[in-house]
LUMZAVO-31129 format. One record per residue: residue in three letters; x, y, z of N, C-alpha, C, CB in turn. Coordinates in steps of 0.001 Angstrom, whole numbers, always signed. Atoms other than C-alpha are relative to their C-alpha. Last residue first. Glycine has a CB too. Example, Ala and Ser with C-alpha at 12.3 -4.5 7.8 and 13.67 -1.06 7.14 Angstrom:
BEGIN
+------+---------+---------+---------+---------+---------+---------+---------+---------+---------+---------+---------+---------+
! type !     nxx !     nyy !     nzz !    caxx !    cayy !    cazz !     cxx !     cyy !     czz !    cbxx !    cbyy !    cbzz !
+------+---------+---------+---------+---------+---------+---------+---------+---------+---------+---------+---------+---------+
!  SER !    -820 !   -1190 !     -60 !  +13670 !   -1060 !   +7140 !    -770 !   +1090 !    +730 !    +414 !    +462 !   -1415 !
!  ALA !    +890 !   -1190 !      +0 !  +12300 !   -4500 !   +7800 !    +900 !   +1200 !      +0 !    -992 !     +27 !   +1246 !
+------+---------+---------+---------+---------+---------+---------+---------+---------+---------+---------+---------+---------+
***
This chain:
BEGIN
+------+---------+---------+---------+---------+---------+---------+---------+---------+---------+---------+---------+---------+
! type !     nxx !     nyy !     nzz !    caxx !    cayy !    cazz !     cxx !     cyy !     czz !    cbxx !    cbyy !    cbzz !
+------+---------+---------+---------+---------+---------+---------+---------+---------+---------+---------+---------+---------+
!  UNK !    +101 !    -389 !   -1936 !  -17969 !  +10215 !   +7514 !    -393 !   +1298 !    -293 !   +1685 !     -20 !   +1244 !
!  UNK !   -1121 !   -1686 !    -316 !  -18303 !   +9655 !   +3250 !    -545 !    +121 !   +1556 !    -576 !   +2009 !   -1276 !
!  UNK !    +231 !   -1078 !    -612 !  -20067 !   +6136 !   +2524 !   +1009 !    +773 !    +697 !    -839 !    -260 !    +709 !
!  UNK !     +11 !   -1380 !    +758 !  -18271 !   +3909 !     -18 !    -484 !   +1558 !   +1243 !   -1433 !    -280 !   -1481 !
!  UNK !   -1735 !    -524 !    +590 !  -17682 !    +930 !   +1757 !    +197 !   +1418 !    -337 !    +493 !    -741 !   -1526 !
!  UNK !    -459 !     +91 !   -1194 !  -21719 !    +434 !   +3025 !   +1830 !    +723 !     +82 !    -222 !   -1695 !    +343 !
!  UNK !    +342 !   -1291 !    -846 !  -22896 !   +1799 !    -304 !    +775 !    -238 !   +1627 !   -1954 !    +157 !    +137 !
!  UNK !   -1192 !   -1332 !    +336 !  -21120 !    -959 !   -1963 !    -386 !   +1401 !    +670 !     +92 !    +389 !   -1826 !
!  UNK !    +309 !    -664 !   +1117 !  -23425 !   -3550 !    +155 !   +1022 !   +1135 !    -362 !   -1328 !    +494 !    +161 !
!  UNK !    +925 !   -1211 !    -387 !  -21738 !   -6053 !   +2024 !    -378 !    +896 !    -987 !    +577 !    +821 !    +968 !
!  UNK !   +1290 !     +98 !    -618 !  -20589 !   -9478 !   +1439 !    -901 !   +1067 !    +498 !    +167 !    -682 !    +935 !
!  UNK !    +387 !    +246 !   -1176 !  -17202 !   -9352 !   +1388 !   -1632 !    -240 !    +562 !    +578 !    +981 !    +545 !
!  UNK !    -927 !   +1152 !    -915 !  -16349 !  -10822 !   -1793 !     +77 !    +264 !   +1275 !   +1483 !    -150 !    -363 !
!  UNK !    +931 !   +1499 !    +185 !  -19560 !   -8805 !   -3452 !   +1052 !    -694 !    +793 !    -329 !    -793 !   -1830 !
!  UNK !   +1694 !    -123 !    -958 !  -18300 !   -5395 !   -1552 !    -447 !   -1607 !    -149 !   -1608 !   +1336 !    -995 !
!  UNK !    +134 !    -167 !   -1009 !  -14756 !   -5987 !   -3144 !   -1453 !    -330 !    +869 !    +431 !   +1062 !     -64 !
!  UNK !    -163 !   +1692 !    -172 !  -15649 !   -6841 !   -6470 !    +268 !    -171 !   +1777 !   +1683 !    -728 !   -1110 !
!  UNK !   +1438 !    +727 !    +189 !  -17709 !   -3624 !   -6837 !     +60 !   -1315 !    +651 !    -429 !    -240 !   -1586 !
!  UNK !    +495 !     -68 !    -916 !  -14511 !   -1625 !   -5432 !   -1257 !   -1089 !     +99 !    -186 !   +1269 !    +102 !
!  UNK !    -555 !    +687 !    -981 !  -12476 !   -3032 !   -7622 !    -903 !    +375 !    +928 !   +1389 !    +224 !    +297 !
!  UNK !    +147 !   +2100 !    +414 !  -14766 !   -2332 !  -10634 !    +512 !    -758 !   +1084 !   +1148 !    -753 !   -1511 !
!  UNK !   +1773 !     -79 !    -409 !  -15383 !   +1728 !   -9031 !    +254 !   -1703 !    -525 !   -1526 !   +1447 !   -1232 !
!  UNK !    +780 !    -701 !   +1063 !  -11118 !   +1501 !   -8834 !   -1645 !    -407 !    -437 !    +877 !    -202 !   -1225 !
!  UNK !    +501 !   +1209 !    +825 !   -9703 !   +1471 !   -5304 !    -951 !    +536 !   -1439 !   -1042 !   -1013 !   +1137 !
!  UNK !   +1633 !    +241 !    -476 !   -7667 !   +4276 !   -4204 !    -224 !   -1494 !   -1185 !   -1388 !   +1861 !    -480 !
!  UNK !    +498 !    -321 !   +1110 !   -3606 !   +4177 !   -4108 !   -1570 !    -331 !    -199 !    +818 !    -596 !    -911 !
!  UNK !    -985 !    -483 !    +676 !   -1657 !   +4426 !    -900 !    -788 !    +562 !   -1509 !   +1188 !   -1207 !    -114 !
!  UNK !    +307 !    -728 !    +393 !   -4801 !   +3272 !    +859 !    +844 !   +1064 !    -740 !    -561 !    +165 !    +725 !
!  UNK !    -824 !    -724 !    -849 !   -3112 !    +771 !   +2966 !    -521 !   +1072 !    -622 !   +1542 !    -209 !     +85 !
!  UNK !    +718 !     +84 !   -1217 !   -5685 !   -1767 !   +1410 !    +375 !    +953 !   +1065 !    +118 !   -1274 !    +497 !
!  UNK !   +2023 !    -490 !      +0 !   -5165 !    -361 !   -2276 !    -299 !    -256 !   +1758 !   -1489 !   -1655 !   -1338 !
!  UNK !    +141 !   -1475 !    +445 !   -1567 !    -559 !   -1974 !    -834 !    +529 !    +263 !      +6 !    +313 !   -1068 !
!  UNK !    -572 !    -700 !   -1333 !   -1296 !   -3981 !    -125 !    -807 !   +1508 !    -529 !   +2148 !     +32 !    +212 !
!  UNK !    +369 !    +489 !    -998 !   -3345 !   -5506 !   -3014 !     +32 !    +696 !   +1257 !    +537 !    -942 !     +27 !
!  UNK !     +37 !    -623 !    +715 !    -674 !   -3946 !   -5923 !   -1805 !    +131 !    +759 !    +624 !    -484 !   -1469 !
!  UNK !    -718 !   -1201 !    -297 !   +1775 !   -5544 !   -3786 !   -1294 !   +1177 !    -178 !   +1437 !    +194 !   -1133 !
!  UNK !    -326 !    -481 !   -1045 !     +31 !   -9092 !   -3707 !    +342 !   +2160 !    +778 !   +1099 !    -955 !    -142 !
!  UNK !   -1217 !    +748 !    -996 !    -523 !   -9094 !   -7105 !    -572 !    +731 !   +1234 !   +1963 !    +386 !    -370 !
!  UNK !   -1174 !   -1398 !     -84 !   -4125 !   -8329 !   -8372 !   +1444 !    -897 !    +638 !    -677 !   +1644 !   +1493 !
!  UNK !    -581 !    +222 !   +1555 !   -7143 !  -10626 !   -9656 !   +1265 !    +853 !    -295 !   -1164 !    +457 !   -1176 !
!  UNK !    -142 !    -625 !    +729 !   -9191 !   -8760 !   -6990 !    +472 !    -537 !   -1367 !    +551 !    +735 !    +540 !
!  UNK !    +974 !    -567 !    +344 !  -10243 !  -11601 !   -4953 !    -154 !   +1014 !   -1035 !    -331 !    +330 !    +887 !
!  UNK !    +884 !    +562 !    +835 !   -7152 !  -12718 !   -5162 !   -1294 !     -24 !    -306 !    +110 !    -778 !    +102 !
!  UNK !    -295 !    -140 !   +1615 !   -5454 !   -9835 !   -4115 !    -469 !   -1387 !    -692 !   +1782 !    +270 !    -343 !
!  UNK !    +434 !   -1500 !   +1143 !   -7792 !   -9279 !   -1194 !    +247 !    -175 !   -1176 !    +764 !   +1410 !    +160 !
!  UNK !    +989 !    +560 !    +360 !   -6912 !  -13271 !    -296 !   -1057 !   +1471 !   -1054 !    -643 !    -728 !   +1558 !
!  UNK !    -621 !    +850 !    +847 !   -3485 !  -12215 !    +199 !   -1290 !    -638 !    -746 !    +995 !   -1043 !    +791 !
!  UNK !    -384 !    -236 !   +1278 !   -4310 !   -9552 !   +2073 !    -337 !    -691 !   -1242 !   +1084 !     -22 !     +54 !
!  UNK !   -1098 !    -285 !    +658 !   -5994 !  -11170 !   +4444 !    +227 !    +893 !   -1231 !    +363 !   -1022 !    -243 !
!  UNK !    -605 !     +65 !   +1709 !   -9483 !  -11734 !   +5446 !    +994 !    +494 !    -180 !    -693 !    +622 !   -1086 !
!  UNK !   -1010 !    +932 !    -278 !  -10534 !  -12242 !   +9351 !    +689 !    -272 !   -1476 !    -644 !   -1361 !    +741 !
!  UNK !    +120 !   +1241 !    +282 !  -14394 !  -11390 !   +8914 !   +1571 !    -471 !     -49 !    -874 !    -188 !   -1304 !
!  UNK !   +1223 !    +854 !    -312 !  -14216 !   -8427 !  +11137 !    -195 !   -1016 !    -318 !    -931 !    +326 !    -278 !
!  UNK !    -178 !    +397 !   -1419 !  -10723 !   -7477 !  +10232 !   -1268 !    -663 !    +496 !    +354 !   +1232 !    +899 !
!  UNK !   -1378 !    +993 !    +171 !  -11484 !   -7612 !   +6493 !    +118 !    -277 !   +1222 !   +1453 !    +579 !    -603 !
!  UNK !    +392 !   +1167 !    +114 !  -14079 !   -5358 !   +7231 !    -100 !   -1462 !    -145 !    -170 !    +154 !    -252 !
!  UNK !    +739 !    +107 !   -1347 !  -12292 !   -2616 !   +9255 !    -646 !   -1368 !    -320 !   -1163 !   +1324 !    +389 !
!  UNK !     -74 !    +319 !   -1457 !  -10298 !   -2731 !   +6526 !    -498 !    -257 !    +785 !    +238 !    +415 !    +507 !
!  UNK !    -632 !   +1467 !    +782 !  -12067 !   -1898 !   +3642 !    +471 !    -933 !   +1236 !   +1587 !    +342 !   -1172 !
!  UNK !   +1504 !    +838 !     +91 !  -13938 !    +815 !   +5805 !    +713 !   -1560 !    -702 !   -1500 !   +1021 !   -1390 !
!  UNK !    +143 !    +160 !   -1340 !  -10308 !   +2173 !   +5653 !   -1079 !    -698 !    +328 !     -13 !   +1102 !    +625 !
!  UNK !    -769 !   +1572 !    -631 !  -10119 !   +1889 !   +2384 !    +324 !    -101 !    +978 !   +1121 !    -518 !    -422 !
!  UNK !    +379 !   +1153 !    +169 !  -12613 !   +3561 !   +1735 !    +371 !    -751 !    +310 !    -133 !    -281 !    -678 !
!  UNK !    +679 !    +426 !    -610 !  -12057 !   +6495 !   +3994 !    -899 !   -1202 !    -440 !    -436 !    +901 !    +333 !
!  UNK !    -219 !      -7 !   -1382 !   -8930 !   +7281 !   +2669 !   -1084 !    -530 !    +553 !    +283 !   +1233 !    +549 !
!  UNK !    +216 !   +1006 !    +323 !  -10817 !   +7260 !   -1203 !    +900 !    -558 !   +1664 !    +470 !    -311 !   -1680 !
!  UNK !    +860 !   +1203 !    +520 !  -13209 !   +9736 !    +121 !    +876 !    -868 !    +161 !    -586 !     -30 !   -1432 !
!  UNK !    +969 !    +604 !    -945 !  -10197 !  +11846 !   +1388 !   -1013 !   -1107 !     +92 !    -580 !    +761 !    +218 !
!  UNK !    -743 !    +652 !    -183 !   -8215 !  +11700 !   -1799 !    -597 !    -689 !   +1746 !   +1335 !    +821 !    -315 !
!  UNK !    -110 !   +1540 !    +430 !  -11461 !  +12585 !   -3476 !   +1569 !    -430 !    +847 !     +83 !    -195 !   -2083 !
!  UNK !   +1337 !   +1066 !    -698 !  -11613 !  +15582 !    -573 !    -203 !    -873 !    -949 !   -1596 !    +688 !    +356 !
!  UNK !    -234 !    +468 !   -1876 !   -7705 !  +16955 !   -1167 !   -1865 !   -1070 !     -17 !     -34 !   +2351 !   +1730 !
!  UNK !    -939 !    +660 !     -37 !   -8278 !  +16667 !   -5360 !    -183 !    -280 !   +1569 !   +1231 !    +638 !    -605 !
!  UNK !    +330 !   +1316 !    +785 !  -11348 !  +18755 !   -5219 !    +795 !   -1303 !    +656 !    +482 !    +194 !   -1660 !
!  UNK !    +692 !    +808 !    -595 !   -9735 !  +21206 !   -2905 !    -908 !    -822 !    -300 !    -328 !    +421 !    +596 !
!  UNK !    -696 !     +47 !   -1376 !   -6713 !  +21764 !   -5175 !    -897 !    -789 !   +1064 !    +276 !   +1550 !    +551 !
!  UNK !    -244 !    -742 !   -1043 !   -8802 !  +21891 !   -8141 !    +558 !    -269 !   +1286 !    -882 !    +410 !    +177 !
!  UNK !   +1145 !    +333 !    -837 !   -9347 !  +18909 !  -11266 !   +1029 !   +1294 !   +1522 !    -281 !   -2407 !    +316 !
!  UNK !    -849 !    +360 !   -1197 !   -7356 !  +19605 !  -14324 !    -874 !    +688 !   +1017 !   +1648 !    +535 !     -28 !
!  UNK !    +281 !    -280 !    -829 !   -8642 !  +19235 !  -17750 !    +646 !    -132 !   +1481 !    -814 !    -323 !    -246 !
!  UNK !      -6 !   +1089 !    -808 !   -6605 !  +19011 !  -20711 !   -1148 !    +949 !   +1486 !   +2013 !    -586 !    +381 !
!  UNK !    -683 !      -3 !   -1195 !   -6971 !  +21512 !  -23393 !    -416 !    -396 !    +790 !    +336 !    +821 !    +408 !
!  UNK !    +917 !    +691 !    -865 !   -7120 !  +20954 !  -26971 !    +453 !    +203 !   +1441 !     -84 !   -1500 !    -362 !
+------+---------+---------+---------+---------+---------+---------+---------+---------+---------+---------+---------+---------+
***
């Protein structure tokens, strides 16, 4: 059976995308004044695991992202759109 494995410049522009989510993440958080700390409870996440996703270390997953949009209040298309 053989595994699939996703292309060099694949890989670079989803790592991009998810860079520019969570950046949009941000920006929105700053606008309404939301913490971390409140990210990871919104999520149902530790603290750390919170940071990760908001620093964009590790992307958000399409369920985190959903919960995201509804706990800020904007539409998932707004988060999601590619610059």
């Amino acid at each position: 059976m053989s595994s699939f494995q996703i292309g060099e410049p694949a890989r670079r522009a989803g790592e991009a995308r998810a860079a520019h989510v969570a950046a949009e993440v941000r920006a929105e958080m700053a606008r309404q004044g939301k913490s971390k700390g409140e990210l990871a409870e919104a999520l149902g996440v530790t603290l750390n695991t919170a940071k990760s996703r908001y620093e964009g270390a590790q992307p958000y997953n399409l369920v985190e992202l959903v919960q995201v949009s509804l706990w800020l209040g904007v539409p998932l298309g707004r988060l999601a759109e590619v610059a």
